[in-house]
Wavefront OBJ file of the C-alpha trace (Angstrom):
o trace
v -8.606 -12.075 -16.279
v -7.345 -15.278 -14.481
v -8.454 -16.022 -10.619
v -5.708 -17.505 -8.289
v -6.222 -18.691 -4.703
v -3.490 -17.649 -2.617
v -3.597 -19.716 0.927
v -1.165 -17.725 3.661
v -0.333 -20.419 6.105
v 2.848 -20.340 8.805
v 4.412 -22.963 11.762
v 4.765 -19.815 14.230
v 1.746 -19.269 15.557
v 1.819 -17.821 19.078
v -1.923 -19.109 20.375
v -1.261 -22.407 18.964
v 2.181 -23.313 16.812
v 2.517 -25.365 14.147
v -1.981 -25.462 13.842
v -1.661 -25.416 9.596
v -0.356 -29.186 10.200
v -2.535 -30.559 12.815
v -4.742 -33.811 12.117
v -7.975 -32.268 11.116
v -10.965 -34.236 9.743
v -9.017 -36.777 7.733
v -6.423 -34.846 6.619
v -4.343 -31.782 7.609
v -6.079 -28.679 8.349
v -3.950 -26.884 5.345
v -4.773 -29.746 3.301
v -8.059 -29.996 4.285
v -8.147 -25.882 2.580
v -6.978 -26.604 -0.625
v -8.705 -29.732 -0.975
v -11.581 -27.484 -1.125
v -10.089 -25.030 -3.264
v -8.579 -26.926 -6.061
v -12.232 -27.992 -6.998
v -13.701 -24.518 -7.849
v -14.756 -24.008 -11.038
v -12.801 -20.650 -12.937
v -9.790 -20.971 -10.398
v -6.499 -20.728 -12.429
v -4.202 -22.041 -9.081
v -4.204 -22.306 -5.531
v -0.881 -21.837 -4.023
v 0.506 -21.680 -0.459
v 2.021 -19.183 0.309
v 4.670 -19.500 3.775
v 7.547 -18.130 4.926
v 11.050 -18.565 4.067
v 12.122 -19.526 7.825
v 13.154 -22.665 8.461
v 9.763 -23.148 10.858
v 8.180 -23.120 7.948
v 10.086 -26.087 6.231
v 7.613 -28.641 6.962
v 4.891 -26.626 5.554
v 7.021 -26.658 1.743
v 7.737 -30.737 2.377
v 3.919 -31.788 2.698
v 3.065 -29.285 -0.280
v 5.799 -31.196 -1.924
v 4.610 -34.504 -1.644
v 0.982 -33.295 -2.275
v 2.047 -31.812 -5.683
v 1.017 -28.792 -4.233
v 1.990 -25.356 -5.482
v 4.346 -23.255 -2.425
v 5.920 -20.247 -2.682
v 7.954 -18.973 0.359
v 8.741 -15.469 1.064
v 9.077 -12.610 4.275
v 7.217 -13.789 7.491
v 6.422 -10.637 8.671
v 5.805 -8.401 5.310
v 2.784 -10.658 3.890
v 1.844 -8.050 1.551
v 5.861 -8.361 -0.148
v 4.944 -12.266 0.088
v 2.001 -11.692 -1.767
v 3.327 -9.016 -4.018
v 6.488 -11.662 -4.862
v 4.274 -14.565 -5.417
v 1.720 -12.616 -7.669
v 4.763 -11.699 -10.035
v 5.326 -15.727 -10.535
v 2.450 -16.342 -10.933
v -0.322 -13.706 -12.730
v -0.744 -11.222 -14.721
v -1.494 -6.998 -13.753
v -4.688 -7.870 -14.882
v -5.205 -11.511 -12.875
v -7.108 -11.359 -9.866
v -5.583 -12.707 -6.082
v -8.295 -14.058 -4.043
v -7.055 -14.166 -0.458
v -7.199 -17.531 2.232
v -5.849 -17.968 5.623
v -5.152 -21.476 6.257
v -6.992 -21.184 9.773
v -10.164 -21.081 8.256
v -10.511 -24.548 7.079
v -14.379 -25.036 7.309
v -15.272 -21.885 4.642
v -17.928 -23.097 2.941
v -17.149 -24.110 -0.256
v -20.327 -22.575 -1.518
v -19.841 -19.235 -0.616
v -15.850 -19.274 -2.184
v -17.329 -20.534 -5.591
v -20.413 -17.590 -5.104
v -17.847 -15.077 -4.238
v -15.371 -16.234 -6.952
v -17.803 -16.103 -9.830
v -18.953 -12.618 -8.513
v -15.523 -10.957 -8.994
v -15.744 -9.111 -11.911
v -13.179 -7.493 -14.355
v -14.193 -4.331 -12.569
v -13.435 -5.091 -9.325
v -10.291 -3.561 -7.923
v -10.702 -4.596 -4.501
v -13.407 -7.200 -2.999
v -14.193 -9.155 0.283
v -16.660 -9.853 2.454
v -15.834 -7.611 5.204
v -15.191 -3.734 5.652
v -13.191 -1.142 7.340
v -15.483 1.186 10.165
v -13.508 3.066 12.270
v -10.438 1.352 12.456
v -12.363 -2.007 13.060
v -13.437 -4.833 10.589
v -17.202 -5.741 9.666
v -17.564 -8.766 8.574
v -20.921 -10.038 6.565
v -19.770 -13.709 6.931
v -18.505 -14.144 10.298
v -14.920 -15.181 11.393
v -13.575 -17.943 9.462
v -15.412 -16.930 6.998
v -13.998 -13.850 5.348
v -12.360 -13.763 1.774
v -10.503 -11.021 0.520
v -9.587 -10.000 -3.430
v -8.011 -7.535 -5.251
v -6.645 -7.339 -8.983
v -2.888 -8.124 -9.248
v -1.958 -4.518 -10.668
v -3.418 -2.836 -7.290
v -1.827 -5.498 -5.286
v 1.469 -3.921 -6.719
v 0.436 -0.410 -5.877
v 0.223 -1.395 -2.190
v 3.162 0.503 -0.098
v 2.716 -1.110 3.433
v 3.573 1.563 4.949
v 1.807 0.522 8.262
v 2.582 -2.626 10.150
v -1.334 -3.922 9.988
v -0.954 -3.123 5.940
v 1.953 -5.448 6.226
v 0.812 -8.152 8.192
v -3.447 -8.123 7.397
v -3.194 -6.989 3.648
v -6.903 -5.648 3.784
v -5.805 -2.520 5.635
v -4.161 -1.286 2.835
v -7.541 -1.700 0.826
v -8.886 1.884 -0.805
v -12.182 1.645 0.625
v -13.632 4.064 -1.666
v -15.179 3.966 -5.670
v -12.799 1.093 -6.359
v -14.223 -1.406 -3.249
v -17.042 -3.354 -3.462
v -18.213 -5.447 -0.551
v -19.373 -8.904 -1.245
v -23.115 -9.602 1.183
v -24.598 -12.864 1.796
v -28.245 -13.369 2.139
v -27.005 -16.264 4.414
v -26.355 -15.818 7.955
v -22.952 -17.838 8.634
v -21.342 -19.430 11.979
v -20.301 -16.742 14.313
v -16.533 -18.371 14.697
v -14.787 -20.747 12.273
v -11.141 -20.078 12.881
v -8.570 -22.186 14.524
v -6.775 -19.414 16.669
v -6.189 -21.680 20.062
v -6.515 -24.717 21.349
v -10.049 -24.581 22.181
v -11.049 -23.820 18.866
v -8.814 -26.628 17.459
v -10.592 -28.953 20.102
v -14.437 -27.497 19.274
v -14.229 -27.519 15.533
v -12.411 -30.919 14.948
l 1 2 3 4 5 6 7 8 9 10 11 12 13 14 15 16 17 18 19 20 21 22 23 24 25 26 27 28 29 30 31 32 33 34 35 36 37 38 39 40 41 42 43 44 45 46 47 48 49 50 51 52 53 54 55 56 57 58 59 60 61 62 63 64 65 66 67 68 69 70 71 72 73 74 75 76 77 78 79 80 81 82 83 84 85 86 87 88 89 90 91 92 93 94 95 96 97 98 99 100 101 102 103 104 105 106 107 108 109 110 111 112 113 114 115 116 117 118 119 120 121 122 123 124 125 126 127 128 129 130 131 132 133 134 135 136 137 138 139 140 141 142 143 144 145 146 147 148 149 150 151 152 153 154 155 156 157 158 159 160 161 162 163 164 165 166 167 168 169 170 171 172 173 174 175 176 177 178 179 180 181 182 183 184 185 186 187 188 189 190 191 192 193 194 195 196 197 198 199 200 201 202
């Protein structure tokens, strides 16, 4: 069993476009991701993962000249992005660990703790939960990582809109979940959604 970070990141956001490529810290805010992420111990690959609309171009030319790995596929069906990229890259048995690219201060800490927790057991694995139609997180926003083995990644129908777009809907929240708890408490919001949060968390 192999562990791959896949990073979703996209041009078109509405609440603030083209955020994946602002300055941030240094570096880029994507960049500033999978700088963290390429140092984890037991990671096979981190890849990007973007669309295949020309919005998204830029996003493939600085992964480019990084040397970073891209794949591009649907903008809208994330799970067939995801489902494509995972047949490039792993194996049934290989596990996807799942990144937005808006969440560039996840501590690095608690994606090597939850990495080295996945075990060959684990179908699917995150730090958050469906209750009622609603999502509990145990890390905080900006802070939530999702997993799942490759072969139940393939299994995944979409036949929802949310299952499409958020992945973790389609989740069988049943015998084959297992949530991931910190002892830690974590900051309450770490994602870049708008402006504001750009501004606060530069």
């Amino acid at each position: 069993m192999k562990k791959y970070i896949f990073i979703q990141a996209r041009m078109s956001s509405t609440r603030l476009p083209g955020k994946v490529l602002l300055p941030f810290r240094g570096s880029t805010v994507l960049e500033f991701l999978y700088d963290k992420c390429k140092d984890l111990k037991g990671i096979e690959k981190v890849v990007i993962l973007t669309s295949d609309m020309p919005d998204d171009d830029p996003i493939e030319h600085t992964c480019h000249v990084n040397s970073i790995p891209v794949f591009r596929g649907s903008l809208f069906n994330v799970l067939g992005r995801f489902q494509e990229a995972a047949k490039v890259f792993c194996n049934p048995s290989d596990v996807v660990i799942r990144l937005c690219a808006d969440s560039p201060l996840i501590e690095k800490s608690l994606l090597q703790n939850f990495s080295d927790d996945i075990t060959s057991k684990d179908h699917f694995f995150s730090t958050r939960y469906l209750q009622n139609g609603d999502f509990v997180s145990t890390t905080g926003k900006g802070n939530n990582i999702d997993a799942l083995k490759v072969n139940e990644l393939e299994k995944l129908r979409g036949d929802s809109d949310l299952e499409r777009e958020h992945i973790i809907y389609g989740f069988e929240y049943g015998s084959k979940f297992r949530l991931y708890e910190s002892n830690r408490k974590f900051n309450e919001n770490e994602c870049i959604d708008t402006p504001e949060d750009y501004q606060r968390l530069l």
